[in-house]
N, C-alpha and C positions, 0 to 999 in steps of 0.2 A: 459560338453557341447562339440560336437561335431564342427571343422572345420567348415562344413557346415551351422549348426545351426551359428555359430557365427556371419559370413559372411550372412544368411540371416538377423538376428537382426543388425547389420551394416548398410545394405544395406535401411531395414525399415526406421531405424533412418533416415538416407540421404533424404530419399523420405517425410517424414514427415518434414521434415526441409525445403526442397525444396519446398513443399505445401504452408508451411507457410509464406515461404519470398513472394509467388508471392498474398498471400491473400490481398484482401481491406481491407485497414484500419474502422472501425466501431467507430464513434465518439460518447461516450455517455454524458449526461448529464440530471441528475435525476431530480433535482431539489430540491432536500430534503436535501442535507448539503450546498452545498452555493447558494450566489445569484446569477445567471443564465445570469446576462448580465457582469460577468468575460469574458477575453481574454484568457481563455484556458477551456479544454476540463476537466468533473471531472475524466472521465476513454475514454481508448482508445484498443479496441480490435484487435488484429491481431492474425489471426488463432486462436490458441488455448490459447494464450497468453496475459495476462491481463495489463495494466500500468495505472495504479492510480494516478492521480495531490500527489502533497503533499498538505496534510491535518493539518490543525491545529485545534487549539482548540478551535474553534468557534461556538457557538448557532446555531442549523440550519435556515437558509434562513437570516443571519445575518454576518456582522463579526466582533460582539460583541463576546470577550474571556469568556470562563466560568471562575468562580471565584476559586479561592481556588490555586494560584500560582499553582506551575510545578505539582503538583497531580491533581488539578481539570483540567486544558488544556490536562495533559498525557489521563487521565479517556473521555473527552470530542473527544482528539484526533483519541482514540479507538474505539468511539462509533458512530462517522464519519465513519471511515474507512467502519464499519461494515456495517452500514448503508447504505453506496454507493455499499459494494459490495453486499448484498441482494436485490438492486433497479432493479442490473442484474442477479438475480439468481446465487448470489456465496454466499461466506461464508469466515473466519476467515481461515478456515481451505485450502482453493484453496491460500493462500500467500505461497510461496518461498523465496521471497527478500524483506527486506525494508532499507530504508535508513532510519536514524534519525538523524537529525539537531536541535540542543542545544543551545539557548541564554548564557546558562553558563553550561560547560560541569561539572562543580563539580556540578550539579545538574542529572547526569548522573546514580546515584544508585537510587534516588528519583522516576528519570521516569522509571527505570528498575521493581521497587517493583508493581507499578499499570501496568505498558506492561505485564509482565508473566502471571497476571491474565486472558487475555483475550485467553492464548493458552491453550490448554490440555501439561500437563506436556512431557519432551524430542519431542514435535511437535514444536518445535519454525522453523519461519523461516530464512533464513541467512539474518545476518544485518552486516550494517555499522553505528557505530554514532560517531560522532565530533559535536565539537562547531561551531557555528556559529553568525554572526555578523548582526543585523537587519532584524531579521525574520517579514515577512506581519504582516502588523497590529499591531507590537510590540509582536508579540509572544515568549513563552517562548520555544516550540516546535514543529516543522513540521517533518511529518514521511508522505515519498512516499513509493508506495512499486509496486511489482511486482506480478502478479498471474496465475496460470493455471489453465485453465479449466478442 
């Protein structure tokens, strides 16, 4: 790659960055994973760049837990996410980051065995997960994440 070329993809990048800080924020809400009179938004768009509430592992239009401890809420939790981001024309596969917060992080291989299932293998997105102490609802796990379009 030449100087030049480098310095033009550089320079792209900047402009495309710069695009995006000055973009409207796009408030959405689907209606099809929670109930709709919460105080926050289920996703929020800027530029090209996607932010997902965290999700738990709630029946949609309810926030009745699915059953089945930390595998049926992981499986429930997944199926949210999915869900929300098909409402906008995404997918599983537009994620980059998530965050996961654990009622009991020795329950952390548990929720790992049902999350893998939902990527195509070596496509995972980058995560973070730790325990956590009184999740909504008495949840056993909330996973926010992040997405590009």
């Amino acid at each position: 790659m030449t100087k030049t070329t480098k310095r033009l993809l550089a320079a792209s990048a900047v402009l495309a960055l710069a695009t995006q800080l000055h973009a409207e924020p796009e408030f959405l809400n689907s209606g099809s994973v929670l109930p709709t009179n919460l105080p926050f938004s289920e996703a929020v768009v800027v530029g090209e760049t996607v932010y997902l509430s965290g999700q738990i592992g709630n029946m949609p239009g309810t926030l009745t837990l699915a059953e089945g401890g930390i595998a049926g809420e992981t499986k429930q939790v997944m199926e949210n996410i999915k869900t929300s981001l098909n409402a906008h024309g995404l997918g599983l596969e537009n994620l980059v980051k998530c965050t996961v917060m654990l009622a009991d992080i020795g329950e952390w291989g548990a929720f790992n065995d049902v999350y893998k299932t939902y990527f195509a293998e070596g496509r995972f997105p980058a995560r973070a997960a730790f325990g956590a102490n009184g999740l909504a609802v008495g949840a056993r796990v909330e996973v926010d994440c992040v997405g590009a379009k």
